[in-house]
N, CA, C and O atoms as a printed pandas DataFrame, in Angstrom:
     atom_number atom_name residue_name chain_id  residue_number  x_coord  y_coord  z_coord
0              1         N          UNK        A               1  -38.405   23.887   13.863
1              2        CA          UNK        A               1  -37.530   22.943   13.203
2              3         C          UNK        A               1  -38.393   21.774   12.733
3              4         O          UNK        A               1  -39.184   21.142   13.432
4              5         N          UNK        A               2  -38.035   21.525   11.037
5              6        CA          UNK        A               2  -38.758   20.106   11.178
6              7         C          UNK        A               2  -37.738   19.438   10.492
7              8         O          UNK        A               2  -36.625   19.692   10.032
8              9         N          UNK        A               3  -39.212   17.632   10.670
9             10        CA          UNK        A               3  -37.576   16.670   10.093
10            11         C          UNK        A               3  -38.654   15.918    9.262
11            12         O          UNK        A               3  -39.640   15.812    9.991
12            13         N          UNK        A               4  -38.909   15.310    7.966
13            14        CA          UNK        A               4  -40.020   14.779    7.780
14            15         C          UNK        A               4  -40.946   15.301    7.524
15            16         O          UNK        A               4  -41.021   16.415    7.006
16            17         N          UNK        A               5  -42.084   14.396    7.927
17            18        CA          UNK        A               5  -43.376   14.994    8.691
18            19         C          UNK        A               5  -43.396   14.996   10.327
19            20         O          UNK        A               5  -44.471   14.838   10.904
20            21         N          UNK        A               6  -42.399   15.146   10.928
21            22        CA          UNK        A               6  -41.898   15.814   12.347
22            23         C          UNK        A               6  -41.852   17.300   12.428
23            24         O          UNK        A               6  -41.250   17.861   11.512
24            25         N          UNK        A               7  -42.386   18.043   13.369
25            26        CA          UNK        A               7  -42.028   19.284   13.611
26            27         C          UNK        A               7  -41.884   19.813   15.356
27            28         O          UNK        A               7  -42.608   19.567   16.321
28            29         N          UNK        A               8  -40.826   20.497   15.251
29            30        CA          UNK        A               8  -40.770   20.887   16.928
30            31         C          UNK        A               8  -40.793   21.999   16.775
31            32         O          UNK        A               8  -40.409   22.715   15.850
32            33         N          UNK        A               9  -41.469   22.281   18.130
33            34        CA          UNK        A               9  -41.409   23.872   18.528
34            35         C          UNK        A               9  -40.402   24.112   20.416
35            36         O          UNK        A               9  -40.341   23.414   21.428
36            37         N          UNK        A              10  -40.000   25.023   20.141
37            38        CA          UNK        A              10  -38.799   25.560   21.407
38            39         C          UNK        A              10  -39.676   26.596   21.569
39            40         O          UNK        A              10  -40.593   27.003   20.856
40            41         N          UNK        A              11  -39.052   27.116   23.090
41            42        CA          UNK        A              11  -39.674   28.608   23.872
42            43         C          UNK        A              11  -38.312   28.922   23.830
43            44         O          UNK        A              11  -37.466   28.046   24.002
44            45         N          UNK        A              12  -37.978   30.261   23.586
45            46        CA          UNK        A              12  -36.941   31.165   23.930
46            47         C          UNK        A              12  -35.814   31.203   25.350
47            48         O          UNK        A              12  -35.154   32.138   25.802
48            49         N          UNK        A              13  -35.921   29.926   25.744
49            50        CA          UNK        A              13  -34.980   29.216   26.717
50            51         C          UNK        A              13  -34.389   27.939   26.016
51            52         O          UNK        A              13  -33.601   27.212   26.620
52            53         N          UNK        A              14  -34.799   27.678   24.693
53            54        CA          UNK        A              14  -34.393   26.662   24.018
54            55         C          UNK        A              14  -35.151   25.099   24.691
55            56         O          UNK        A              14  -34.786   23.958   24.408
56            57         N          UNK        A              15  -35.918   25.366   25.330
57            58        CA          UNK        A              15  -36.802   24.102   25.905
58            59         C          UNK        A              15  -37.501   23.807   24.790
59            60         O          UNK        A              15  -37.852   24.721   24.043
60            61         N          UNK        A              16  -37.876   22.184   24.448
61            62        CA          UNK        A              16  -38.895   21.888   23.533
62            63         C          UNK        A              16  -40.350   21.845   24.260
63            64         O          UNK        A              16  -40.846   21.284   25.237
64            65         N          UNK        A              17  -40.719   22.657   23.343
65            66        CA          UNK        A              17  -42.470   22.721   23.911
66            67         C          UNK        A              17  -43.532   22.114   23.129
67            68         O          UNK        A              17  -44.663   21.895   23.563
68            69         N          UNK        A              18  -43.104   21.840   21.911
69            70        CA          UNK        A              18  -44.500   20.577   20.928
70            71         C          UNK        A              18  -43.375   20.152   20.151
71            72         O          UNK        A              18  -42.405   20.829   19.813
72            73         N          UNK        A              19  -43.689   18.615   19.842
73            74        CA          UNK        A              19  -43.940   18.199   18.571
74            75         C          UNK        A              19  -44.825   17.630   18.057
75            76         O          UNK        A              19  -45.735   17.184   18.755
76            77         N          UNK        A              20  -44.824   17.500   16.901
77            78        CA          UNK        A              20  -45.942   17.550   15.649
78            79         C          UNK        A              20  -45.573   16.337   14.753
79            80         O          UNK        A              20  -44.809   16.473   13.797
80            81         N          UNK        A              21  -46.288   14.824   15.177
81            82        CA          UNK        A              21  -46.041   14.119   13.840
82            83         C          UNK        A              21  -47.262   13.557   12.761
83            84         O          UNK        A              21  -48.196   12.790   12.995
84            85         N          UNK        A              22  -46.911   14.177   11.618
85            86        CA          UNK        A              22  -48.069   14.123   10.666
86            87         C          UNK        A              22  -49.202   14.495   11.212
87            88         O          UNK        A              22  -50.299   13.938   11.164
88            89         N          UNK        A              23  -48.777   15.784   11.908
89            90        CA          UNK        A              23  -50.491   16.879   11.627
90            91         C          UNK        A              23  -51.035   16.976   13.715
91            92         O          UNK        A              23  -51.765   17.813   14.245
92            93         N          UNK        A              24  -50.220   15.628   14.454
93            94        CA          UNK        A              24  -50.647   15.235   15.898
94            95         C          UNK        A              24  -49.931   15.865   16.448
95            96         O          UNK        A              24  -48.763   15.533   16.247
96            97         N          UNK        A              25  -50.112   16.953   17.316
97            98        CA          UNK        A              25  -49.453   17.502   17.994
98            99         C          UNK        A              25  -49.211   17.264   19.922
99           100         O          UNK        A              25  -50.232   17.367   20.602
100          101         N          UNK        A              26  -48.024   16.998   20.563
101          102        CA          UNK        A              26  -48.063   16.733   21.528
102          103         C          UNK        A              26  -47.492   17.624   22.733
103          104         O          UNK        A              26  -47.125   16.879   23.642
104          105         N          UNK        A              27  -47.352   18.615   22.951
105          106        CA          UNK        A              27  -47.470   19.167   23.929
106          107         C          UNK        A              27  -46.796   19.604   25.171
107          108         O          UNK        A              27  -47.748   19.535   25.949
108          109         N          UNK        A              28  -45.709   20.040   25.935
109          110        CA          UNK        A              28  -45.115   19.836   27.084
110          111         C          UNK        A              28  -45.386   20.889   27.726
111          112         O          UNK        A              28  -45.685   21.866   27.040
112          113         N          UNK        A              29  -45.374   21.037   29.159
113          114        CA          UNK        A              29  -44.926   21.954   29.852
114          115         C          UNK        A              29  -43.284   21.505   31.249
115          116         O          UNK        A              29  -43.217   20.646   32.127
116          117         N          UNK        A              30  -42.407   22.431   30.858
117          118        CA          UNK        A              30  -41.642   21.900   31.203
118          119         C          UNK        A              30  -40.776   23.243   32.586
119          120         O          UNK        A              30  -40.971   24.456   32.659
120          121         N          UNK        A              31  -39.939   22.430   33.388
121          122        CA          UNK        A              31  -39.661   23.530   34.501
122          123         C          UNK        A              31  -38.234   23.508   33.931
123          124         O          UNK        A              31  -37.624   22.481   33.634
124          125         N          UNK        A              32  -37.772   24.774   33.814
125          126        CA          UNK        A              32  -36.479   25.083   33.054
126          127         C          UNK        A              32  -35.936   25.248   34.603
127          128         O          UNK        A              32  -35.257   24.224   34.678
128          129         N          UNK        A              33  -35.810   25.887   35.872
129          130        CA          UNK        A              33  -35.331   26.125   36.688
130          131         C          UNK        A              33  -33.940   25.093   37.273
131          132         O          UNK        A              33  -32.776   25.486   37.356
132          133         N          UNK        A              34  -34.397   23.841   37.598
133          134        CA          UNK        A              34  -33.596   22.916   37.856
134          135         C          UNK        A              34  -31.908   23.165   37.048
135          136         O          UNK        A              34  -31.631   23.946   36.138
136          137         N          UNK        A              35  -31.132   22.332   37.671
137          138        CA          UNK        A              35  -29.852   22.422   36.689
138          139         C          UNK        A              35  -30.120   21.570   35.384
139          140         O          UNK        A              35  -29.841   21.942   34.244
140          141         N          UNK        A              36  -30.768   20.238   35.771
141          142        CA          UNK        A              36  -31.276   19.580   34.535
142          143         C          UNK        A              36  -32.831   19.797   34.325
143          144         O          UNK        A              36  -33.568   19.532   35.274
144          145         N          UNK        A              37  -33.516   20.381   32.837
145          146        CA          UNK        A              37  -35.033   20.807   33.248
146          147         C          UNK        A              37  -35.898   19.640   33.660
147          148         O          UNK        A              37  -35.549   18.468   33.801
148          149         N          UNK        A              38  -37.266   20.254   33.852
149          150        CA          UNK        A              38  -37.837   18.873   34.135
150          151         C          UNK        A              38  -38.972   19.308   33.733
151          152         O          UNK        A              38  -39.481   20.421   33.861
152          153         N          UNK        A              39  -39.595   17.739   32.905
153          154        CA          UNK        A              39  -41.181   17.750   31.905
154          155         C          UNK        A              39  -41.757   17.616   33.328
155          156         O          UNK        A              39  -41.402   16.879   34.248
156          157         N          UNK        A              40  -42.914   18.687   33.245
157          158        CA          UNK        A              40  -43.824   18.449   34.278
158          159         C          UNK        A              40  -45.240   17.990   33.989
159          160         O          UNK        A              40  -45.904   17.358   34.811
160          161         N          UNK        A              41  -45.729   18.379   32.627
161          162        CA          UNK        A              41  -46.842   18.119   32.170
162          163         C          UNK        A              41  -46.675   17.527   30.341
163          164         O          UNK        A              41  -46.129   18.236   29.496
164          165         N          UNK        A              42  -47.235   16.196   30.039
165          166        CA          UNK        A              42  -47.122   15.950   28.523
166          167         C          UNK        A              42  -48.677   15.881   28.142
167          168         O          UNK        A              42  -49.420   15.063   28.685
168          169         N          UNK        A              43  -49.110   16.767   27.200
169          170        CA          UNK        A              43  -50.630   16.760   26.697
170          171         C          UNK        A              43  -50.681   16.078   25.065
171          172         O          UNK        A              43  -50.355   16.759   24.093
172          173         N          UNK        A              44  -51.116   14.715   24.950
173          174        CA          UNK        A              44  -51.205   14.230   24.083
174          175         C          UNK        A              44  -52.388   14.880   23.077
175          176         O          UNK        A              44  -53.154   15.651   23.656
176          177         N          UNK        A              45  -52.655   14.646   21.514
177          178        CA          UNK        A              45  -53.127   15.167   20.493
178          179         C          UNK        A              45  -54.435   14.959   20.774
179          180         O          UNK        A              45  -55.174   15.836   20.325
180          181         N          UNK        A              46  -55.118   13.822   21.551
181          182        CA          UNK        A              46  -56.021   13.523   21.948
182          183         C          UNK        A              46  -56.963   14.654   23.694
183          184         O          UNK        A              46  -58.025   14.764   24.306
184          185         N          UNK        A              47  -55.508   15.187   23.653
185          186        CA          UNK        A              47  -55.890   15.811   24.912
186          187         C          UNK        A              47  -56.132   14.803   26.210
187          188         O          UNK        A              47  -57.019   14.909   27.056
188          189         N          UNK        A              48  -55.228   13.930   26.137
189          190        CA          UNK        A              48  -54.777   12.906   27.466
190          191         C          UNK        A              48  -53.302   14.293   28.464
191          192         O          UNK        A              48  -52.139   14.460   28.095
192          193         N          UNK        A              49  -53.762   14.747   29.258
193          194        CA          UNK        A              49  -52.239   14.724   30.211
194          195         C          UNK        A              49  -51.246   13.795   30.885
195          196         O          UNK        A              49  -51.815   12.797   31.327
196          197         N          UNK        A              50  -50.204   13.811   31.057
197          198        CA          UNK        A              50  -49.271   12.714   31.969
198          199         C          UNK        A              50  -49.088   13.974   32.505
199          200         O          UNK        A              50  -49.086   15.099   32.006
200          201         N          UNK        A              51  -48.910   13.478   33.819
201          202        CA          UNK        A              51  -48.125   14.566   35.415
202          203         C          UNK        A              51  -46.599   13.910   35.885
203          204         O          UNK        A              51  -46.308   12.891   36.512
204          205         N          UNK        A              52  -46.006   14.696   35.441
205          206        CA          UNK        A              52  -45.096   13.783   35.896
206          207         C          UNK        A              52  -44.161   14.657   37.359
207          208         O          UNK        A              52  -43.795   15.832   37.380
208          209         N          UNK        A              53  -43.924   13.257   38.803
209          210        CA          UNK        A              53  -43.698   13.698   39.733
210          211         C          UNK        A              53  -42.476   13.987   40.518
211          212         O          UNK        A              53  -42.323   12.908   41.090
212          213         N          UNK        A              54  -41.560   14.711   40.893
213          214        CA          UNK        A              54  -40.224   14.969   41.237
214          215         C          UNK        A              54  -40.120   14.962   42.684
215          216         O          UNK        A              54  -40.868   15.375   43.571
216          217         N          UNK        A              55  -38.904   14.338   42.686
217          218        CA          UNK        A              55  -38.527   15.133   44.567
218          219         C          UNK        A              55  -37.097   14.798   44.302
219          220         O          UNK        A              55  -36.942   15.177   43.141
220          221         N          UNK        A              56  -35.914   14.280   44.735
221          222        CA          UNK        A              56  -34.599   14.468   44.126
222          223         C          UNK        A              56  -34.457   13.739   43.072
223          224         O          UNK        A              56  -33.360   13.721   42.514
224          225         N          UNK        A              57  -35.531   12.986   42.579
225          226        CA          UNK        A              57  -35.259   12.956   41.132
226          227         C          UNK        A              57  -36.681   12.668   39.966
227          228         O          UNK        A              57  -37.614   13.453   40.135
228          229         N          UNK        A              58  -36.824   11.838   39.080
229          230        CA          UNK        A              58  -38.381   11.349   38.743
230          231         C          UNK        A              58  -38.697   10.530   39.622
231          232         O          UNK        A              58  -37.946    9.569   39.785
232          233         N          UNK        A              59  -39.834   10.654   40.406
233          234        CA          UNK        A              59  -40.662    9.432   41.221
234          235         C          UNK        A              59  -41.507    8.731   40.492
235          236         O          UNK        A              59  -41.488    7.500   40.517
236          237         N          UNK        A              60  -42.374    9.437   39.737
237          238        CA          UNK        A              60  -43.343    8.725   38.534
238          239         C          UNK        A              60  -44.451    9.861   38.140
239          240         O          UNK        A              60  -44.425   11.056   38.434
240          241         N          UNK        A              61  -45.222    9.295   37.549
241          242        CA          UNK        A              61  -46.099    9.493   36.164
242          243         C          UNK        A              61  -47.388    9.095   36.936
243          244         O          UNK        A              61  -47.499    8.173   37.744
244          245         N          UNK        A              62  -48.580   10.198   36.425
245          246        CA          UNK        A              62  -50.429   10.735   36.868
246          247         C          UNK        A              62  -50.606   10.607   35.632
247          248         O          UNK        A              62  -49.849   11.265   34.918
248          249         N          UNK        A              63  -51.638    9.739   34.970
249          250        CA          UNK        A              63  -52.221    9.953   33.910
250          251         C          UNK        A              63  -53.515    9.762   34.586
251          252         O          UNK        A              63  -53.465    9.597   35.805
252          253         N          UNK        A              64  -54.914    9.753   33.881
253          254        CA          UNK        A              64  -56.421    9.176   33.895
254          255         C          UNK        A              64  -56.233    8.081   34.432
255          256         O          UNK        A              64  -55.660    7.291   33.683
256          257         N          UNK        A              65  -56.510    7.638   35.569
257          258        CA          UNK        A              65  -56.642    6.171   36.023
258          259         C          UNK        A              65  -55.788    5.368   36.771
259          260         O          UNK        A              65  -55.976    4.322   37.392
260          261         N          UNK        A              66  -54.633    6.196   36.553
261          262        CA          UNK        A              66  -53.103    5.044   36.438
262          263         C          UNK        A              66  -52.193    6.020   37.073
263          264         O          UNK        A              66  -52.410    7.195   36.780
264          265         N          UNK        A              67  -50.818    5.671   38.216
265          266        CA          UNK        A              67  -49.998    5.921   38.404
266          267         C          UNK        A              67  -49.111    5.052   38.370
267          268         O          UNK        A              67  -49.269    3.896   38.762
268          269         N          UNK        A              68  -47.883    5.604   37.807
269          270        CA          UNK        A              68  -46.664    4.603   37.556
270          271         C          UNK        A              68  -45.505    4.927   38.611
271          272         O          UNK        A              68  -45.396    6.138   38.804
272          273         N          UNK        A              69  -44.785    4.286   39.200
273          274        CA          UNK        A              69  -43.432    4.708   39.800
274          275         C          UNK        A              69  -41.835    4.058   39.058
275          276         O          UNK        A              69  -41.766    2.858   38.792
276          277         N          UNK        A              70  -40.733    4.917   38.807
277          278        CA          UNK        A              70  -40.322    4.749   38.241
278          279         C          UNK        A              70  -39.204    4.181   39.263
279          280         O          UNK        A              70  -38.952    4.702   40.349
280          281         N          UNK        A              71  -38.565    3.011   38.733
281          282        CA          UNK        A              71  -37.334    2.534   39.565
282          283         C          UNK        A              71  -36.435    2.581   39.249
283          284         O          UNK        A              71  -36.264    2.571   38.029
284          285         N          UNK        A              72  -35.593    2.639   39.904
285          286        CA          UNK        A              72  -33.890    2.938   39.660
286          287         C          UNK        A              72  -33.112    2.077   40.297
287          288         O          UNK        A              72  -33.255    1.588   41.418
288          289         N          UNK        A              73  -31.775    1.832   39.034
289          290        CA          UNK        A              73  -30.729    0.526   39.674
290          291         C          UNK        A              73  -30.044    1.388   40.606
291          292         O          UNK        A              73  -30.718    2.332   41.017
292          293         N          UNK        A              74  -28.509    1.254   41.164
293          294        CA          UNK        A              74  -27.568    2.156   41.668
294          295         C          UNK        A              74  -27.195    3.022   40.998
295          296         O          UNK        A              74  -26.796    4.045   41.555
296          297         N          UNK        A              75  -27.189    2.932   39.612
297          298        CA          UNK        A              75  -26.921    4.377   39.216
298          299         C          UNK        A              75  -27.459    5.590   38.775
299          300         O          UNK        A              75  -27.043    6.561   38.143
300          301         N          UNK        A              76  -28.743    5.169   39.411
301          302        CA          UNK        A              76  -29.896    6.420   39.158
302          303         C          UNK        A              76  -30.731    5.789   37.514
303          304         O          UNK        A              76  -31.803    6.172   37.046
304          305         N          UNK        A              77  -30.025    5.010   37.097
305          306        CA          UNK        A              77  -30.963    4.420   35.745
306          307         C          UNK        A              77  -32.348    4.309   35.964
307          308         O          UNK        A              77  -32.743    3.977   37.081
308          309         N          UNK        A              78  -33.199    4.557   34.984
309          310        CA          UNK        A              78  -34.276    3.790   35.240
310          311         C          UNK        A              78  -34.671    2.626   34.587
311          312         O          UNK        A              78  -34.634    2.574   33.358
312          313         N          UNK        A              79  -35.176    1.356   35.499
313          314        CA          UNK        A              79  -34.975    0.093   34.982
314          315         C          UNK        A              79  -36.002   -0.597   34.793
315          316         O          UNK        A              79  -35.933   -1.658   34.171
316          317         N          UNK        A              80  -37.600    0.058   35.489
317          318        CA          UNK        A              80  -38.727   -0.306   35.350
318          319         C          UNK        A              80  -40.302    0.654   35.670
319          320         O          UNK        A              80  -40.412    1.487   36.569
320          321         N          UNK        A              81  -40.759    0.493   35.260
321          322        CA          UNK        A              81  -42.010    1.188   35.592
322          323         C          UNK        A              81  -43.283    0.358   36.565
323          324         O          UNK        A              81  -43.741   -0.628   35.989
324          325         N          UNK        A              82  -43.747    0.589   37.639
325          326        CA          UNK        A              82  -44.895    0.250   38.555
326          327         C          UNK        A              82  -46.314    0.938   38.464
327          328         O          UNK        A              82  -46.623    2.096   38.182
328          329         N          UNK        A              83  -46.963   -0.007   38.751
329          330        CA          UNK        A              83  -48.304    0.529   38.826
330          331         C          UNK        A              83  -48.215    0.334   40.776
331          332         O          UNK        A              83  -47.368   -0.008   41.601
332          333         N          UNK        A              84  -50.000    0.906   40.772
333          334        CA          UNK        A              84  -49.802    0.892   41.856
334          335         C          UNK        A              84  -50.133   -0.763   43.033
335          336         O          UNK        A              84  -50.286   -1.029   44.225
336          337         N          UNK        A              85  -50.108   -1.169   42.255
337          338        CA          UNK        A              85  -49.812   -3.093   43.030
338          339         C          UNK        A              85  -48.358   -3.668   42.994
339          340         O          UNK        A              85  -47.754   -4.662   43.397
340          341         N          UNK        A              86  -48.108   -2.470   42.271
341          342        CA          UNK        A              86  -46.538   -3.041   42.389
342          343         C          UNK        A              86  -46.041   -4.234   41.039
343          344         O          UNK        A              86  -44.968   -4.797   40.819
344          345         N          UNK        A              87  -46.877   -4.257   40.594
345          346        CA          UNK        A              87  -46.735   -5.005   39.397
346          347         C          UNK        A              87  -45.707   -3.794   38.196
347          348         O          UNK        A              87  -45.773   -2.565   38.163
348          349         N          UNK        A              88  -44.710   -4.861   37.222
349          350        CA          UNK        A              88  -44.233   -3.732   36.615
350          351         C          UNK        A              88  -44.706   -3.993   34.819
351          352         O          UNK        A              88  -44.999   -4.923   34.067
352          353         N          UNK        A              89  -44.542   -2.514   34.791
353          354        CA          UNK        A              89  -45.920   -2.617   33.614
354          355         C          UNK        A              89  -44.445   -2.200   32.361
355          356         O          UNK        A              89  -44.375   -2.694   31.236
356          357         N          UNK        A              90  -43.795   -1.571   32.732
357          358        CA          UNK        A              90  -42.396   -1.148   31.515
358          359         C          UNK        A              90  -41.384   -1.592   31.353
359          360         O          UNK        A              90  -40.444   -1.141   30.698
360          361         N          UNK        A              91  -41.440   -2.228   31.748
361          362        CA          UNK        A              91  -39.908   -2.897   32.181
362          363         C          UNK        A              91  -39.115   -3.314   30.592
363          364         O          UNK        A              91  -37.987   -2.850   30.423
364          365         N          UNK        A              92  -39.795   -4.271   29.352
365          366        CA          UNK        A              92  -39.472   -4.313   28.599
366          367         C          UNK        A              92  -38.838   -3.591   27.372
367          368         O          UNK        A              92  -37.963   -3.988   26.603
368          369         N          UNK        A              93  -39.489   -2.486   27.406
369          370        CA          UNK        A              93  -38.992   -0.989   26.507
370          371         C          UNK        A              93  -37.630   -0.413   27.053
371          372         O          UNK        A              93  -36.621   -0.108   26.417
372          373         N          UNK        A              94  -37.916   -0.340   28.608
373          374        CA          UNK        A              94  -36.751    0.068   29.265
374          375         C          UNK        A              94  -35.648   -1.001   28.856
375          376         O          UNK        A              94  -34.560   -0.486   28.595
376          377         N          UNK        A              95  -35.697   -2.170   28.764
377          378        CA          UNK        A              95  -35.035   -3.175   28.551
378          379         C          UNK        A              95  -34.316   -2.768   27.305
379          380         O          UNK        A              95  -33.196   -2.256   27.284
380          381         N          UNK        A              96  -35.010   -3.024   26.341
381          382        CA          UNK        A              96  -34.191   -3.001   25.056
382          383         C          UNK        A              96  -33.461   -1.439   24.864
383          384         O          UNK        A              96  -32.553   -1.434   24.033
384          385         N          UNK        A              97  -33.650   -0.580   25.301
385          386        CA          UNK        A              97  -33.181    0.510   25.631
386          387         C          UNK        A              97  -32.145    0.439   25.985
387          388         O          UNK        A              97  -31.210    0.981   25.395
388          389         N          UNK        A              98  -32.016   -0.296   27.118
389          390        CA          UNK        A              98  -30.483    0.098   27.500
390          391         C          UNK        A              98  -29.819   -1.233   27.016
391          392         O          UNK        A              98  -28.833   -1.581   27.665
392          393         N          UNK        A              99  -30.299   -2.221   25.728
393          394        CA          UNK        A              99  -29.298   -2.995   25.572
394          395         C          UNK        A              99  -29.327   -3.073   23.725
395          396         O          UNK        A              99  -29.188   -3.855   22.785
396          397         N          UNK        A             100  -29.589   -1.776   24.029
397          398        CA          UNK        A             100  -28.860   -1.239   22.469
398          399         C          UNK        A             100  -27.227   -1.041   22.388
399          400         O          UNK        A             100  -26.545   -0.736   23.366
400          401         N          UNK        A             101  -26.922   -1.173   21.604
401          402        CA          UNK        A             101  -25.637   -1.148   21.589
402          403         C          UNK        A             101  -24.901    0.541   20.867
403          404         O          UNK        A             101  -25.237    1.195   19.880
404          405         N          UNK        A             102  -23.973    0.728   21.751
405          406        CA          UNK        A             102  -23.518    2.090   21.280
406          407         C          UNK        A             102  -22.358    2.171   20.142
407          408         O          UNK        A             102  -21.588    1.245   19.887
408          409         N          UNK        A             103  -22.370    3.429   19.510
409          410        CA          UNK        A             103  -21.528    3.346   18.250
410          411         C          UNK        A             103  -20.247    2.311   18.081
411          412         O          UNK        A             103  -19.910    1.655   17.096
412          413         N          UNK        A             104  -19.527    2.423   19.687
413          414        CA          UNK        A             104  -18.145    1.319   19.222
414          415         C          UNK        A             104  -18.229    0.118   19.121
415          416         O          UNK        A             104  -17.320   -0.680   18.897
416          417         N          UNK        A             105  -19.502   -0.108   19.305
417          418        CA          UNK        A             105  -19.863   -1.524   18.941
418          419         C          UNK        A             105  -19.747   -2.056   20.641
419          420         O          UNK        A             105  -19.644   -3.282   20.595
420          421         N          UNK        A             106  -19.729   -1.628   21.957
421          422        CA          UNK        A             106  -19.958   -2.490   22.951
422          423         C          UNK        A             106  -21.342   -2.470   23.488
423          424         O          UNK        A             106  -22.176   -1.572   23.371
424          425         N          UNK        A             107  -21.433   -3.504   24.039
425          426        CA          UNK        A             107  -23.099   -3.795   24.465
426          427         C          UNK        A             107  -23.210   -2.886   25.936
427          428         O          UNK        A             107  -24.271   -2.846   26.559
């Protein structure tokens, strides 16, 4: 499927396994098993991996150098990203994320 200069590729479980923007291709390996799947590996165009880590739900992210832990409010959201000092390194992206506003117009 493409959209643009976007292109995705699916495996025959309907999982997305690359996309492609303008020519960069990025990569997944993903565990279809779960009831909801789960990205286990993202290989950037550069050939960077992210690991990403599960136990009842995302715990966090293995790249080169860096581990992140992902936090959650009460409702399982995720509301920030950690390194390992505990400092939070995402928090802002996550931010505007969830204070986008949805089609009926509530915040």
């Amino acid at each position: 499927m493409a959209a643009g200069n976007t292109a995705y590729r699916y495996d025959a479980e309907n999982q997305r396994t690359a996309v492609s923007v303008d020519g960069q291709e990025t990569r997944y390996v993903i565990n279809a098993q779960p009831l909801l799947s789960q990205l286990l590996v993202r290989t950037q165009p550069d050939g960077t991996q992210t690991y990403y880590v599960y136990g009842l739900g995302l715990i966090g992210q293995e790249k080169p150098g860096q581990y992140l832990t992902f936090n959650e409010d009460f409702r399982g959201s995720t509301v920030a990203l950690t390194d390992e000092t505990g400092q939070v390194t995402e928090h802002e992206k996550i931010k505007n994320i969830i204070q986008q506003k949805i089609p009926n117009g509530i915040d």
